[in-house]
Z-matrix of the N, CA and C atoms (Angstrom, degrees):
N
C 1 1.451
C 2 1.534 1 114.12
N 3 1.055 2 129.55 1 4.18
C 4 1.085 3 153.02 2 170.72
C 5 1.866 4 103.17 3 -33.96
N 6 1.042 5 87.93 4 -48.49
C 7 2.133 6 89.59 5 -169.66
C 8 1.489 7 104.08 6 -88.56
N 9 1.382 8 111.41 7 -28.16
C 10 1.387 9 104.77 8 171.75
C 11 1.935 10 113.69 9 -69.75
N 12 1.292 11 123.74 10 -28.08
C 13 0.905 12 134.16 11 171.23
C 14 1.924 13 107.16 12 -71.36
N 15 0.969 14 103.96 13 -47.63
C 16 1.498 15 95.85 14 -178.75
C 17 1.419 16 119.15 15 -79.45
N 18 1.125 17 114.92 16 4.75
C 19 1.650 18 136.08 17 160.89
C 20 1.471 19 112.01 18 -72.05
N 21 1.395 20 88.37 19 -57.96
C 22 1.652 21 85.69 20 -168.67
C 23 1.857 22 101.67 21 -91.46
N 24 1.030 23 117.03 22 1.06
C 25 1.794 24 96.26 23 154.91
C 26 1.410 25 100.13 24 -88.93
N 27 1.213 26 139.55 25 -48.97
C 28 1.394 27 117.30 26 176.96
C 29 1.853 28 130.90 27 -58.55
N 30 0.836 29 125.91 28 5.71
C 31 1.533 30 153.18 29 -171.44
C 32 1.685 31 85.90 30 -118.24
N 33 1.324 32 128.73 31 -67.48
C 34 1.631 33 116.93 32 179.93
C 35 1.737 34 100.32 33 -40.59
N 36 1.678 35 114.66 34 -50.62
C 37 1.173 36 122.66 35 -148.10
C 38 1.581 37 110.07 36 -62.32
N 39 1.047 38 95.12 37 -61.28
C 40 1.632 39 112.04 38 157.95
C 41 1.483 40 133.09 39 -40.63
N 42 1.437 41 124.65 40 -46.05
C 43 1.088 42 137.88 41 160.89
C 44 1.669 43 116.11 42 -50.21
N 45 1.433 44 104.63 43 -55.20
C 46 1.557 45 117.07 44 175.97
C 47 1.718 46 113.49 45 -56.08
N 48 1.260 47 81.63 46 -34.02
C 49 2.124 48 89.63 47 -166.37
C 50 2.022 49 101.43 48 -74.92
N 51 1.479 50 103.41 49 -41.40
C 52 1.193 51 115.85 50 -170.92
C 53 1.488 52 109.83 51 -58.56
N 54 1.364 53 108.06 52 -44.33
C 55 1.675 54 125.29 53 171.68
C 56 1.203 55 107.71 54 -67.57
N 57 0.863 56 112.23 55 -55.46
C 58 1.778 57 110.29 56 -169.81
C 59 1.769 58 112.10 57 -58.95
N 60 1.603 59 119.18 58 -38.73
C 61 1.285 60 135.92 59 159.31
C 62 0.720 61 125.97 60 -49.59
N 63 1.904 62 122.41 61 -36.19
C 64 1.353 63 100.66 62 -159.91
C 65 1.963 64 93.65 63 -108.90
N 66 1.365 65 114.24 64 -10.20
C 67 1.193 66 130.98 65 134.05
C 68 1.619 67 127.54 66 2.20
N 69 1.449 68 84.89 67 -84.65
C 70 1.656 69 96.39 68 174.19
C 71 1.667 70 117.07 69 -70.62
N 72 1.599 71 125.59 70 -30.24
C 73 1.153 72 123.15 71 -161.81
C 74 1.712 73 91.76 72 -82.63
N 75 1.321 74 111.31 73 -18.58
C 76 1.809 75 95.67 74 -169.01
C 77 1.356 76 88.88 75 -92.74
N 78 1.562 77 155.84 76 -25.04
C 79 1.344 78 148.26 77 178.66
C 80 1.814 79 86.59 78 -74.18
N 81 0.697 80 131.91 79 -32.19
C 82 1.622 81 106.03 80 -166.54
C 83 1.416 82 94.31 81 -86.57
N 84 1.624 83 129.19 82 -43.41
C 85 1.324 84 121.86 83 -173.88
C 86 1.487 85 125.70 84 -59.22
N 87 2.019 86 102.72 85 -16.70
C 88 1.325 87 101.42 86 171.64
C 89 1.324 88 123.16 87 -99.21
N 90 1.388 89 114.55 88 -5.05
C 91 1.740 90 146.85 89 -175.54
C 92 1.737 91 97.64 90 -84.29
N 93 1.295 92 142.61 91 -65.10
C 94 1.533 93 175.78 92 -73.44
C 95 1.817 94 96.21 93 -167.52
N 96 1.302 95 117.39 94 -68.45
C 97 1.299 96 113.73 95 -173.62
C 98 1.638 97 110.51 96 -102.22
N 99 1.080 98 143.03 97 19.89
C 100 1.256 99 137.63 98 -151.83
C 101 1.774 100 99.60 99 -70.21
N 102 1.695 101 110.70 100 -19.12
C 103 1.712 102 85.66 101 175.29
C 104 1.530 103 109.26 102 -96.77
N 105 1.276 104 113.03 103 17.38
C 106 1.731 105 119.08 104 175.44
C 107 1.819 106 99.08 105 -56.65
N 108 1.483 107 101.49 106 130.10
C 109 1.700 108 94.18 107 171.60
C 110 2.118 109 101.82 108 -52.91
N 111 1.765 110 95.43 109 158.72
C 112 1.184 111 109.76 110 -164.62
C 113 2.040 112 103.92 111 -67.29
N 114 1.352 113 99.50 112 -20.27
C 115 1.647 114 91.38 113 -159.92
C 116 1.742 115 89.83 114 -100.05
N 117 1.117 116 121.83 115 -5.61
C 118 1.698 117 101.96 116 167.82
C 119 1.531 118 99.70 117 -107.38
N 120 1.533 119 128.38 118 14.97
C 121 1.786 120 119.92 119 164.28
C 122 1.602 121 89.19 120 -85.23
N 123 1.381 122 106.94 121 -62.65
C 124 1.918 123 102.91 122 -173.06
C 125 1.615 124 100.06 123 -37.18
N 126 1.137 125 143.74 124 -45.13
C 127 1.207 126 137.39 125 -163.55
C 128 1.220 127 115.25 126 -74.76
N 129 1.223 128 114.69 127 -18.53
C 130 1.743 129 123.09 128 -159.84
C 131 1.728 130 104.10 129 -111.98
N 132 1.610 131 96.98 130 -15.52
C 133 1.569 132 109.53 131 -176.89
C 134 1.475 133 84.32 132 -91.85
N 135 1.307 134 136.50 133 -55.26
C 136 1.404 135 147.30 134 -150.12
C 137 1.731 136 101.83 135 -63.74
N 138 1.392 137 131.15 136 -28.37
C 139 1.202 138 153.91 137 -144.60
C 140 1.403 139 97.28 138 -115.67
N 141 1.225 140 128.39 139 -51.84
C 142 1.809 141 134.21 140 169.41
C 143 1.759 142 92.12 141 -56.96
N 144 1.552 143 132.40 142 -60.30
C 145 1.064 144 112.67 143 -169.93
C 146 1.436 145 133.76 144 -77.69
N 147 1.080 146 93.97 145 -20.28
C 148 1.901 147 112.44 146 -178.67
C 149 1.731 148 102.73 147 -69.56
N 150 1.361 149 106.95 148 -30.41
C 151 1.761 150 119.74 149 174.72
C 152 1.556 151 111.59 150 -66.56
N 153 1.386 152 109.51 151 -57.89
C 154 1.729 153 116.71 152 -176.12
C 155 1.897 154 93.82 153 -68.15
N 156 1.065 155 121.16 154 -33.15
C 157 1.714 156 102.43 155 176.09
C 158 1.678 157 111.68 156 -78.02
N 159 0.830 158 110.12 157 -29.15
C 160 1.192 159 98.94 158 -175.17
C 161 1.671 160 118.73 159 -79.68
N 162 1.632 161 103.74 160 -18.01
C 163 1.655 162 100.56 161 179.96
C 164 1.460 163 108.72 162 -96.95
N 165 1.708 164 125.92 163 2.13
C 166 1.185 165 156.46 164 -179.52
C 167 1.212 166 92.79 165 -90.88
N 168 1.229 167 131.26 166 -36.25
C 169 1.582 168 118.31 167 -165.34
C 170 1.656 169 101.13 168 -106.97
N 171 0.969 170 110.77 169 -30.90
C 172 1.865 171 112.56 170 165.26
C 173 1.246 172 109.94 171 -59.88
N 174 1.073 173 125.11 172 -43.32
C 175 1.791 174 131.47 173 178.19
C 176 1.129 175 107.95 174 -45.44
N 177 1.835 176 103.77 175 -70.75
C 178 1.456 177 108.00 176 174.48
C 179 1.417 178 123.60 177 -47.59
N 180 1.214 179 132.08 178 -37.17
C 181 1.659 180 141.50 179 179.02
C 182 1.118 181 88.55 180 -67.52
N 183 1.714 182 140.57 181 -27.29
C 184 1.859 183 109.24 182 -162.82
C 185 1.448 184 90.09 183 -93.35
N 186 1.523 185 130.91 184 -39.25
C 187 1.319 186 134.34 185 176.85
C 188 1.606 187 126.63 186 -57.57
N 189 1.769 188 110.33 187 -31.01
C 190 1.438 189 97.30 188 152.72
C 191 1.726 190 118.43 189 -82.19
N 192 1.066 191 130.82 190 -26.45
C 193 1.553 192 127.13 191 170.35
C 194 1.799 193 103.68 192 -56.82
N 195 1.200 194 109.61 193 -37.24
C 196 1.462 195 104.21 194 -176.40
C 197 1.676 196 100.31 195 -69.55
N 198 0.891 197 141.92 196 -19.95
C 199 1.528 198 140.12 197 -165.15
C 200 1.468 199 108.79 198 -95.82
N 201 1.064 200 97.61 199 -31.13
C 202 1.916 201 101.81 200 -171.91
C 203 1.707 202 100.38 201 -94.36
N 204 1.463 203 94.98 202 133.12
C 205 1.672 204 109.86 203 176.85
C 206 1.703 205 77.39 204 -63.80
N 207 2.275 206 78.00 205 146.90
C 208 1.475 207 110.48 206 157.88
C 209 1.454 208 117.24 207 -84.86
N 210 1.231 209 93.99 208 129.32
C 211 1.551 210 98.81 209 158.13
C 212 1.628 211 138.60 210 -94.78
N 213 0.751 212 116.67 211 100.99
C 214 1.550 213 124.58 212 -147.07
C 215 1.755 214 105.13 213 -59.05
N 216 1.673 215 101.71 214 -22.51
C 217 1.385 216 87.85 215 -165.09
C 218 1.770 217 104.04 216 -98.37
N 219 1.527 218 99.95 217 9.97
C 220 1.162 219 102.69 218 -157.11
C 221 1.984 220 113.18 219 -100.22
N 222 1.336 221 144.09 220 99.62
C 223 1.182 222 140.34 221 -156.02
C 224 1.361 223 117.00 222 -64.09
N 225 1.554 224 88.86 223 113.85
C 226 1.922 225 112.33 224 -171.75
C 227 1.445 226 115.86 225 -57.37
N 228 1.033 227 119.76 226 -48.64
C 229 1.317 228 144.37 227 175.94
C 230 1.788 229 109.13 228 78.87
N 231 1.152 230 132.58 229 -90.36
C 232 1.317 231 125.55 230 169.83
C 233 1.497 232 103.86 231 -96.40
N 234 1.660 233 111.43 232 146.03
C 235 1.480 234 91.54 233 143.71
C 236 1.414 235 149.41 234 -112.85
N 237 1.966 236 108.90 235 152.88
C 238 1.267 237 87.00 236 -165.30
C 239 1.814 238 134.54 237 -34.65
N 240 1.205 239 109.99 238 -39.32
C 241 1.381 240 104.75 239 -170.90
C 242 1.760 241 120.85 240 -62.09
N 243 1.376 242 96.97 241 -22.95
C 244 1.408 243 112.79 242 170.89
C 245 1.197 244 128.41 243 -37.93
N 246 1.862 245 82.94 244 -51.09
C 247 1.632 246 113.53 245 -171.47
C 248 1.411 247 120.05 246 -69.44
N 249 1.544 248 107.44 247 -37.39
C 250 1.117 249 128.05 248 -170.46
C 251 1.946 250 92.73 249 -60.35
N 252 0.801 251 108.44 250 -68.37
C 253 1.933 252 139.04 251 -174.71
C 254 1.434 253 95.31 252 -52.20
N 255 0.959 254 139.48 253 -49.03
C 256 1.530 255 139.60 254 153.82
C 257 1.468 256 126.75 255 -54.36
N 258 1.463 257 117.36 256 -29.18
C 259 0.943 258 113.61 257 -175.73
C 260 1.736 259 109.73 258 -86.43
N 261 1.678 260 105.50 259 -51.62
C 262 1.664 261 109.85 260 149.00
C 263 1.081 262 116.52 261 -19.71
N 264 0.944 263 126.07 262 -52.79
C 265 1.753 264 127.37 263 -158.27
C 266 1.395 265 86.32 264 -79.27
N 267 1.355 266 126.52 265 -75.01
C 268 1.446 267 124.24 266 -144.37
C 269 2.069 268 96.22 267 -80.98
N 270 0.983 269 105.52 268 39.69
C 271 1.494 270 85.71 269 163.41
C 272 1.381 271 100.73 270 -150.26
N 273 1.431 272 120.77 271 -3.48
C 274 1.302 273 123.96 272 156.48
C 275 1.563 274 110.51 273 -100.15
N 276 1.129 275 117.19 274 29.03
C 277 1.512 276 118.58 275 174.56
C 278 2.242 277 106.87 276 -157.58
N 279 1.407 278 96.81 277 7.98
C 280 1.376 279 110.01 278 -177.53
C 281 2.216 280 100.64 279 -76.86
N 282 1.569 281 84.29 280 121.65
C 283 1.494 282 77.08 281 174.69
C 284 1.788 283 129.42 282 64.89
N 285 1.451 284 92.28 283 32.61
C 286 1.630 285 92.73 284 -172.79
C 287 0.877 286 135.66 285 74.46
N 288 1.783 287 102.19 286 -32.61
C 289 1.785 288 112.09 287 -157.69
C 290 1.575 289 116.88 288 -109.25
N 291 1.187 290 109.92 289 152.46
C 292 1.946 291 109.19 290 -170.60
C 293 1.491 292 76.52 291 -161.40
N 294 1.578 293 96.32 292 142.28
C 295 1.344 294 135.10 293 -156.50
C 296 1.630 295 97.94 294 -66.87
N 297 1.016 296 116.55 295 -33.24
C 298 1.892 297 135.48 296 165.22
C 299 1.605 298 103.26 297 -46.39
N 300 1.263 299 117.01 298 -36.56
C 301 1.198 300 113.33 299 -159.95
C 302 1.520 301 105.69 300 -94.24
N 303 1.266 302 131.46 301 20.43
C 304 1.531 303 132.30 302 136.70
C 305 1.605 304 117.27 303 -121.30
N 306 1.319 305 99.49 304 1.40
C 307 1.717 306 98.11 305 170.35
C 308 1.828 307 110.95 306 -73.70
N 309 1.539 308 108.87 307 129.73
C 310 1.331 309 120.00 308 164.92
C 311 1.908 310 105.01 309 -42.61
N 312 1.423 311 109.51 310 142.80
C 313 1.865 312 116.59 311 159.95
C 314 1.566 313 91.89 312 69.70
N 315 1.597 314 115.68 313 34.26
C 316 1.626 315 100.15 314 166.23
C 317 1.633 316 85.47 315 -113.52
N 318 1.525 317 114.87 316 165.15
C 319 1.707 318 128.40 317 -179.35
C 320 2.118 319 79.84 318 -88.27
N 321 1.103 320 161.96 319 -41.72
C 322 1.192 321 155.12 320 -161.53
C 323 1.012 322 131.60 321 -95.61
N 324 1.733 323 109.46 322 2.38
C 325 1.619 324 117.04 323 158.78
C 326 1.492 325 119.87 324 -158.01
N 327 1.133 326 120.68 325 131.85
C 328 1.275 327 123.60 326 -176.30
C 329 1.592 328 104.02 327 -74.99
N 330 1.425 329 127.66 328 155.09
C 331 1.463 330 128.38 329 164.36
C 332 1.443 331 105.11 330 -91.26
N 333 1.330 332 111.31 331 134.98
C 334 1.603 333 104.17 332 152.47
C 335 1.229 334 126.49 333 -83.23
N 336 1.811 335 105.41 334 158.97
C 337 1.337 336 102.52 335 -156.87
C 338 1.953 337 81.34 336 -91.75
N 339 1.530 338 116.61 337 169.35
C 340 0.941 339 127.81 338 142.60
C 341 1.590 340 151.35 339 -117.30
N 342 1.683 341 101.63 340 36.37
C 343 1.349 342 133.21 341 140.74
C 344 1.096 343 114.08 342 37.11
């Protein structure tokens, strides 16, 4: 049981990292934007968390596919890890926007001043 165990610390691992990440981006978004009107911070906080569940929940889908014998005759269709790697991509490249791109000292977004 060894791999089933090293599944699920990496699925812990992930889970922890995902929280802890998305953690810091909503303390800076409320630290960083605090004169943003209140109903587009909920949105921008709402958007950091809906991201860490969803790459939390791909993890978990590659970690139960990793546990269950393959069936060879049986059609895989994507694989999880694919998904996972696809999904990375497309949510740090979803809509132009990456969380960098209102952070001050990034080359991909200027801050506005509030003057």
């Amino acid at each position: 049981m060894p791999k089933k165990r090293s599944g699920r610390l990496s699925l812990k691992t992930t889970v922890e990292q995902q929280l802890a990440e998305v953690a810091k981006e909503i303390l800076w978004l409320l630290q960083e934007r605090s004169q943003t009107g209140l109903d587009e911070l909920k949105q921008l906080v709402m958007e950091r968390i809906t991201a860490a569940v969803e790459l939390i929940l791909t993890a978990f889908e590659v970690s139960r596919a990793a546990e269950k014998p393959r069936d060879p005759d049986a059609c895989s269709g994507a694989d999880p890890a694919s998904k996972l790697r696809d999904f990375c991509m497309s949510v740090s490249l979803s809509d132009g926007k990456s969380l960098d791109q209102d952070r001050p000292n990034t080359s991909s977004g200027q801050r506005r001043s509030t003057n």
